[in-house]
The first five atom37 places (N, CA, C, CB, O) and aatype in JSON, in Angstrom:
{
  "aatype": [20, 20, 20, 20, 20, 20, 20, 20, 20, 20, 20, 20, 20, 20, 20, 20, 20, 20, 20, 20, 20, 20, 20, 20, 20, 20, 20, 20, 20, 20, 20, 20, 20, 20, 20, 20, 20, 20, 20, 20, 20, 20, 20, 20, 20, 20, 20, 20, 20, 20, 20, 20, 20, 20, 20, 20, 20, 20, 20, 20, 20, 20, 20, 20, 20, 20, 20, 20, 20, 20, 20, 20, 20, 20, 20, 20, 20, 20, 20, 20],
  "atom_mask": [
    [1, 1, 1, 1, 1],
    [1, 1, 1, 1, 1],
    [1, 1, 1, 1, 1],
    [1, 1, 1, 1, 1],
    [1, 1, 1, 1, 1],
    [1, 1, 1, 1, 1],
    [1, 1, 1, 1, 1],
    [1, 1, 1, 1, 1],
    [1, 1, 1, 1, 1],
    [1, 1, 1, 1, 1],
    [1, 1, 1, 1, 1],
    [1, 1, 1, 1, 1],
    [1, 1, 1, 1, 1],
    [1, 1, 1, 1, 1],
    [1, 1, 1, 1, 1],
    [1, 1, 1, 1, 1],
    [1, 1, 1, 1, 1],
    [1, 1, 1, 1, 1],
    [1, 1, 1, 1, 1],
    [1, 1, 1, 1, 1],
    [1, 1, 1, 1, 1],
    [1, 1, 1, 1, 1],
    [1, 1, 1, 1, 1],
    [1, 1, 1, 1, 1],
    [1, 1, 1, 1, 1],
    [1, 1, 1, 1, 1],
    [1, 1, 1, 1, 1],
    [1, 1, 1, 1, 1],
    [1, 1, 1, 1, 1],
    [1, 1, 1, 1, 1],
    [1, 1, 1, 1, 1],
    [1, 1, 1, 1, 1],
    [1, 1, 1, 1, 1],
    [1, 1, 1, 1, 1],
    [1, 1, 1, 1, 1],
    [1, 1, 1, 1, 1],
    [1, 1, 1, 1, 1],
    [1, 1, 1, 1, 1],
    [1, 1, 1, 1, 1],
    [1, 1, 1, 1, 1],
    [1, 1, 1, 1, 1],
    [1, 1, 1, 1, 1],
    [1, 1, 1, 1, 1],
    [1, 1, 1, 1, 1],
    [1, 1, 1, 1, 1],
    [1, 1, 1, 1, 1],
    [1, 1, 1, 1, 1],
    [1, 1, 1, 1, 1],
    [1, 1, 1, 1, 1],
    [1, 1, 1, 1, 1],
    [1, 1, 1, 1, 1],
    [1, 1, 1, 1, 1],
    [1, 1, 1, 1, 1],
    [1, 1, 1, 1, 1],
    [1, 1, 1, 1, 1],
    [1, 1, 1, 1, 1],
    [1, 1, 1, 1, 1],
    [1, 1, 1, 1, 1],
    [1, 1, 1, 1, 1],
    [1, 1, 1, 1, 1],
    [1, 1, 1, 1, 1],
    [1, 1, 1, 1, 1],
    [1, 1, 1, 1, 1],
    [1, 1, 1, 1, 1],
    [1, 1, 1, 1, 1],
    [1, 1, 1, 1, 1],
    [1, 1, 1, 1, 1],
    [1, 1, 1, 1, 1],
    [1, 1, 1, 1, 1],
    [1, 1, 1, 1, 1],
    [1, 1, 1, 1, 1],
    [1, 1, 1, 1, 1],
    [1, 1, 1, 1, 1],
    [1, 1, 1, 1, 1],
    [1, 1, 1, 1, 1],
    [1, 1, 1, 1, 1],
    [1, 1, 1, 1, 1],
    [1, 1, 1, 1, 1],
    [1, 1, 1, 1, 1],
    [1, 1, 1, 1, 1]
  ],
  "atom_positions": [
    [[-172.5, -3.18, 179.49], [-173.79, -2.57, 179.28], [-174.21, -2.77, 177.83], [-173.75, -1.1, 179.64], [-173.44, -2.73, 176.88]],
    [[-175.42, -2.98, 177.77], [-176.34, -3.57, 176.02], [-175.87, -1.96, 175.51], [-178.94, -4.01, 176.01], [-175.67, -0.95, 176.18]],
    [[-175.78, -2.16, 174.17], [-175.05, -0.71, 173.59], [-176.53, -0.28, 173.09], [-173.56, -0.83, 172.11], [-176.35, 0.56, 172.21]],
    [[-177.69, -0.47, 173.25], [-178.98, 0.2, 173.34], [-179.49, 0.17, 174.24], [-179.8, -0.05, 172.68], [-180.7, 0.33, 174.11]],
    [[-179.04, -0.01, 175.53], [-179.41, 0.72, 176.73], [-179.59, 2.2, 177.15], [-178.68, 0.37, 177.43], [-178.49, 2.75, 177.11]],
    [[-180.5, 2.97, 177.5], [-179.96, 4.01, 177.83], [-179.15, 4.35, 179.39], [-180.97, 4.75, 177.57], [-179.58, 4.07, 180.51]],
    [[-178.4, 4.74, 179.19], [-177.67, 5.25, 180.76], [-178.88, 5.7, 182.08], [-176.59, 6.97, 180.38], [-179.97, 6.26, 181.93]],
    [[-178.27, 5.25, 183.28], [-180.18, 6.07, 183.91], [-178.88, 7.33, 183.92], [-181.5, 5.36, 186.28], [-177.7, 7.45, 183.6]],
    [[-180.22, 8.3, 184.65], [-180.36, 9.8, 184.08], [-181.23, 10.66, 185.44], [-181.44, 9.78, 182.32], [-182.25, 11.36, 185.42]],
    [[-180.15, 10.15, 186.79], [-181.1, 10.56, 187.98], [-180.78, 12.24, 187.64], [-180.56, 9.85, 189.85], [-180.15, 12.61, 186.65]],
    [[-181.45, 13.3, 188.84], [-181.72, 14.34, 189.28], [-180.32, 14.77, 189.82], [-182.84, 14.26, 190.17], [-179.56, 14.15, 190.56]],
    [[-180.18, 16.04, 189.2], [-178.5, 16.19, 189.4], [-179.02, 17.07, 190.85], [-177.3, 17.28, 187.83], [-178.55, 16.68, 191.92]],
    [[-179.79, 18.0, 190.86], [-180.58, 18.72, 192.1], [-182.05, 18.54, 192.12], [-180.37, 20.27, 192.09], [-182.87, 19.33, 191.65]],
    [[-182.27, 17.64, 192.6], [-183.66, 17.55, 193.2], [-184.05, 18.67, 193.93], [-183.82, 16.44, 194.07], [-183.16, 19.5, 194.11]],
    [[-185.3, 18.92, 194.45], [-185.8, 20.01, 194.69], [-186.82, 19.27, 195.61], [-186.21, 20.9, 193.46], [-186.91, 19.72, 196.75]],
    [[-187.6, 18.21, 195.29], [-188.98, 17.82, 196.21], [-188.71, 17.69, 197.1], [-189.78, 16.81, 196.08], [-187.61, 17.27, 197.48]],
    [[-190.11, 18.16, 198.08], [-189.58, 18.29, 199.51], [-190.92, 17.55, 200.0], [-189.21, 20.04, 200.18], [-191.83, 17.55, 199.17]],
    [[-191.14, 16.97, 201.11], [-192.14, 15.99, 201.81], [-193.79, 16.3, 201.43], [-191.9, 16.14, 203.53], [-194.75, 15.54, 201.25]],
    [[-193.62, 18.14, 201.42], [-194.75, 18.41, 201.31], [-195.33, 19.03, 199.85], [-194.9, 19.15, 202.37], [-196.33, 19.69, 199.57]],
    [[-194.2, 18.52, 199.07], [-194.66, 18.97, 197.66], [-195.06, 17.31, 196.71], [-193.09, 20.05, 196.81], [-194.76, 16.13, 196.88]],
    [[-195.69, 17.89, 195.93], [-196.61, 16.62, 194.63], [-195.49, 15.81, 194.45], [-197.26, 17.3, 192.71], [-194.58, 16.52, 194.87]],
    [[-194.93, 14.63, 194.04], [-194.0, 13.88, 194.05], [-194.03, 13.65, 192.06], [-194.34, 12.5, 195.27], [-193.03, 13.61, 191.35]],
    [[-195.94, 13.52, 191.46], [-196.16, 13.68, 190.23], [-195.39, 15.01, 189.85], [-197.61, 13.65, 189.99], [-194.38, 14.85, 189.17]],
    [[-195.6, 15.79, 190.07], [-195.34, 16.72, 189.34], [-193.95, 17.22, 188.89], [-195.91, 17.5, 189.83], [-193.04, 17.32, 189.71]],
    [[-193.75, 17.61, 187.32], [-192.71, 17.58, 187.35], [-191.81, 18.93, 187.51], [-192.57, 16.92, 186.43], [-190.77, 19.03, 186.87]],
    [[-192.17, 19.81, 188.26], [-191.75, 20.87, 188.41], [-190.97, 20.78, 189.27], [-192.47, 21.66, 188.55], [-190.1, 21.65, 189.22]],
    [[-190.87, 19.83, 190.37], [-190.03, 19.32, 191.26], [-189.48, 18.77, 191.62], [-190.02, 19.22, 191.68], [-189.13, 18.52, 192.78]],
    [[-189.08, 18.12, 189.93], [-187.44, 17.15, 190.1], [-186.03, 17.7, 189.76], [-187.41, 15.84, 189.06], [-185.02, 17.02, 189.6]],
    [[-186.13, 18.98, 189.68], [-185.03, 19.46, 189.44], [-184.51, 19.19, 188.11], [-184.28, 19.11, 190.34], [-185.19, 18.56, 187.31]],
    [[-183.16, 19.7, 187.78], [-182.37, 19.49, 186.73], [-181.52, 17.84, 186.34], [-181.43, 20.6, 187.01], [-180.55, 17.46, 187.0]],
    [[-181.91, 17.28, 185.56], [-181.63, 15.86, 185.45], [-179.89, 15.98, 185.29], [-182.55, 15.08, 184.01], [-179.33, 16.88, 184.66]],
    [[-179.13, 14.76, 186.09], [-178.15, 15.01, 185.73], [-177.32, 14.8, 184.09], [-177.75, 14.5, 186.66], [-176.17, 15.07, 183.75]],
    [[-178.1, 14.4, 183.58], [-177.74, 14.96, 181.82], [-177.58, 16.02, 180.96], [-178.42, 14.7, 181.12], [-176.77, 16.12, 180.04]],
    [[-178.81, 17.16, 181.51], [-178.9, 17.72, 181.62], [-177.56, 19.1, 182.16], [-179.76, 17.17, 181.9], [-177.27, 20.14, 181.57]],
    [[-177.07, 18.6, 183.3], [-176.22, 19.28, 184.23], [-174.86, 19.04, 183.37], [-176.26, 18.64, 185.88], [-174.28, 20.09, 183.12]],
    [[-174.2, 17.74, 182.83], [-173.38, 17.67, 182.17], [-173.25, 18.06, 180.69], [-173.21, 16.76, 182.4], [-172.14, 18.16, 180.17]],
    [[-174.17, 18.23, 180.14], [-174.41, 19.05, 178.96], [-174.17, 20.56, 178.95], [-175.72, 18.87, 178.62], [-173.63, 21.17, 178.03]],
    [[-174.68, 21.12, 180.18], [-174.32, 22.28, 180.11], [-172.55, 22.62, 180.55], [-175.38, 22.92, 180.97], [-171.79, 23.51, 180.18]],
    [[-172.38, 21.56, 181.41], [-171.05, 22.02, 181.61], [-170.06, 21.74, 180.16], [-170.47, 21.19, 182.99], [-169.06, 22.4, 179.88]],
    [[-170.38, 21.09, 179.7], [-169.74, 20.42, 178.32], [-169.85, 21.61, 177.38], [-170.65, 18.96, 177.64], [-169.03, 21.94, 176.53]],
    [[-171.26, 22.35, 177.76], [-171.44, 23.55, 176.14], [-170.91, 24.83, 176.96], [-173.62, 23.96, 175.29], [-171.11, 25.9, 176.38]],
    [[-170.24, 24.9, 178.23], [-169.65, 25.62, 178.88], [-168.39, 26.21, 178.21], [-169.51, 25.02, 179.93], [-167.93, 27.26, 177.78]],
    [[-168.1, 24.84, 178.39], [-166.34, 24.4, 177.86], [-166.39, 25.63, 176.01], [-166.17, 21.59, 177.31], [-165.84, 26.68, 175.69]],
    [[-167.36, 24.66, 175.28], [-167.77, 25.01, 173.74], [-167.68, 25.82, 173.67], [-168.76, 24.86, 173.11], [-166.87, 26.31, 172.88]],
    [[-168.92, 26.93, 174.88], [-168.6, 28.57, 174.37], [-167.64, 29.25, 174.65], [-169.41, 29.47, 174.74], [-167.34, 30.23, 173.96]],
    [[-166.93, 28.87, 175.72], [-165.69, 29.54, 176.29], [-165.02, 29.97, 175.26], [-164.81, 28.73, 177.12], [-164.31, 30.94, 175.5]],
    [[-165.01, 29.42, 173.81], [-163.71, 29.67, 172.77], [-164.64, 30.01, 171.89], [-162.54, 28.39, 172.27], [-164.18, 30.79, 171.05]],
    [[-165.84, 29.73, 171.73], [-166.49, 30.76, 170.52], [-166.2, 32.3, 170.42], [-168.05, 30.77, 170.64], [-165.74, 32.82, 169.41]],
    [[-166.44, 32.82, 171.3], [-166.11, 34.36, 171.24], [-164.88, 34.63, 170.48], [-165.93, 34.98, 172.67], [-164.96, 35.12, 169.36]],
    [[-164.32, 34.49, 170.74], [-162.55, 35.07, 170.09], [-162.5, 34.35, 168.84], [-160.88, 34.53, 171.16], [-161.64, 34.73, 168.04]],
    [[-163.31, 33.29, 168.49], [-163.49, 33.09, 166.65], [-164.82, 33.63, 165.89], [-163.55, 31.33, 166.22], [-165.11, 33.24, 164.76]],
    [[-165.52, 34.47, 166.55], [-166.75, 34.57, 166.44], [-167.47, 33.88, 166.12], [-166.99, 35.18, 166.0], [-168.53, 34.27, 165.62]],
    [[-167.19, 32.55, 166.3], [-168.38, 31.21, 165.61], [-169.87, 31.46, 165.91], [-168.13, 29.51, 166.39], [-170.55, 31.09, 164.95]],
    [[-170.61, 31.95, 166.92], [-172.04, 31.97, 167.33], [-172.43, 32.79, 166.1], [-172.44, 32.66, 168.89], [-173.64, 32.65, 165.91]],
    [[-171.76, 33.73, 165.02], [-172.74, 34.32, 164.21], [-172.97, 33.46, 162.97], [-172.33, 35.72, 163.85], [-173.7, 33.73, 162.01]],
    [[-172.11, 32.19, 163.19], [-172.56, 31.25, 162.02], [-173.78, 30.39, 162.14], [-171.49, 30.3, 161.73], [-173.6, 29.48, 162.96]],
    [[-174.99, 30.39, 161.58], [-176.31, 29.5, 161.59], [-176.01, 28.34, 162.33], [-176.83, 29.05, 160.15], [-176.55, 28.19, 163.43]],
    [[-175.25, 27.53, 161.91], [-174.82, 25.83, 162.31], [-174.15, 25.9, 163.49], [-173.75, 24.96, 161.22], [-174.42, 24.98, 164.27]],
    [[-173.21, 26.86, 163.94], [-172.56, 26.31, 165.56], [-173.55, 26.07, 166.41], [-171.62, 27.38, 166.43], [-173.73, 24.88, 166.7]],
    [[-174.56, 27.27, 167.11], [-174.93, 26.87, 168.11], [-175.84, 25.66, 167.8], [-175.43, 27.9, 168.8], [-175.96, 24.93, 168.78]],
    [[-176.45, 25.29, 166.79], [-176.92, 23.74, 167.04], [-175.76, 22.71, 166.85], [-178.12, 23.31, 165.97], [-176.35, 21.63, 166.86]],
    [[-175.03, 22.58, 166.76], [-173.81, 22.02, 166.44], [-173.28, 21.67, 167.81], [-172.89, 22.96, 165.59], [-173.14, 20.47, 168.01]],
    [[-172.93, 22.61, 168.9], [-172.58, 22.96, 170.02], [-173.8, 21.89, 170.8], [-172.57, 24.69, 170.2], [-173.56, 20.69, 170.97]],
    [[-174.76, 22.36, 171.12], [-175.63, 21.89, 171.69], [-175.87, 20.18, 171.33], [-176.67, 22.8, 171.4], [-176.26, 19.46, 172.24]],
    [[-175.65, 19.68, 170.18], [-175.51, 18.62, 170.37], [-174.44, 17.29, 170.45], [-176.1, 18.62, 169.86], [-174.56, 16.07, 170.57]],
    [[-173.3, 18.28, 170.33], [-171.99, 17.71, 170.84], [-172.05, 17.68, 172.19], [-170.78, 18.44, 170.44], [-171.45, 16.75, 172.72]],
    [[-172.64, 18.5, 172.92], [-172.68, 18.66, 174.65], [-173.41, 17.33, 174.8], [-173.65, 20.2, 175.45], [-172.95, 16.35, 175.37]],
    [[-174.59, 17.41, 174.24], [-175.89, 16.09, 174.96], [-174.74, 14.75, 174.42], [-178.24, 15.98, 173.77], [-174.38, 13.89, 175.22]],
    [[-174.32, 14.77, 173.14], [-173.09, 13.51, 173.21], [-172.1, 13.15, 174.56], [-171.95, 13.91, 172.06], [-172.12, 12.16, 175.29]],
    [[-171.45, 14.05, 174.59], [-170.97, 14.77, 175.8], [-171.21, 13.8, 177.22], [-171.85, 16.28, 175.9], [-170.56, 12.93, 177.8]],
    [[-172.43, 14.42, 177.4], [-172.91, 14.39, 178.43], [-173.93, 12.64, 178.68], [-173.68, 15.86, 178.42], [-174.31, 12.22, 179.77]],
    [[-174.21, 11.81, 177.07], [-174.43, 10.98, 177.38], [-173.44, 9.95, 177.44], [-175.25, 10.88, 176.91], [-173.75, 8.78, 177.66]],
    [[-172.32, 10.3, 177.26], [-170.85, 9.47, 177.41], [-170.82, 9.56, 178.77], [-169.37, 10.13, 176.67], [-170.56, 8.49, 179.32]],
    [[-171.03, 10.61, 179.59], [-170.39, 10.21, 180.85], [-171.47, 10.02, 181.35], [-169.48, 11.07, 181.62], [-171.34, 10.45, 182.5]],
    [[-172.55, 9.61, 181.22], [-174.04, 8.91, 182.29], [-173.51, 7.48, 182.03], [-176.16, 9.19, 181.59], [-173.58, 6.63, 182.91]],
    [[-172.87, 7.17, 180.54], [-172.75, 5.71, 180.37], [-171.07, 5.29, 180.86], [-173.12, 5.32, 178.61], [-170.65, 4.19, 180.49]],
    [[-170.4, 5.94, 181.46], [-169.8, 5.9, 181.93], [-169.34, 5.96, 183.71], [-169.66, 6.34, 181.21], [-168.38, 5.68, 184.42]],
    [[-170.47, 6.4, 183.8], [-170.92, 5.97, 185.79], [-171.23, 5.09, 185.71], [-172.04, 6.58, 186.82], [-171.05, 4.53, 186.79]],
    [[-171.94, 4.06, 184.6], [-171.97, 2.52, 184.75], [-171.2, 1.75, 184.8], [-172.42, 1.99, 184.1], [-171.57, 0.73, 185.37]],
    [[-169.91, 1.76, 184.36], [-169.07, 1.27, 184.19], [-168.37, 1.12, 186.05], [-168.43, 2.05, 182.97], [-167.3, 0.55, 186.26]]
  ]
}
């Protein structure tokens, strides 16, 4: 894969149904990047508590973008 490709990035739960707008985006559900990010910042918070890291300014953005890393490793990794 070109290392500036992006990974595709289907619908981890789609939601549209025959008789809903197909434009609209209220009804594509949660992208699966999305879905792996959160499970990834799952993992992250699980151990914040017992160091109290969330009251430091920098974790939770810190957190949040180690997950989307995370989570775009393994979209580029279903290509494989």
């Amino acid at each position: 894969m070109e290392e500036n490709k992006k990974p595709q990035n289907p619908n981890a739960f789609p939601t549209r149904t025959e008789y809903e707008d197909p434009t609209n985006p209220i009804y594509s559900g949660m992208t699966l990047r999305d879905y792996f990010a959160a499970k990834a910042m799952q993992s992250f918070l699980s151990n914040c508590g017992k160091y109290n890291l969330l009251n430091t300014s920098e974790i939770p953005l810190l957190i949040s973008k180690d997950s989307y890393k995370i989570a775009d490793t393994m979209l580029k990794q279903r290509e494989l």
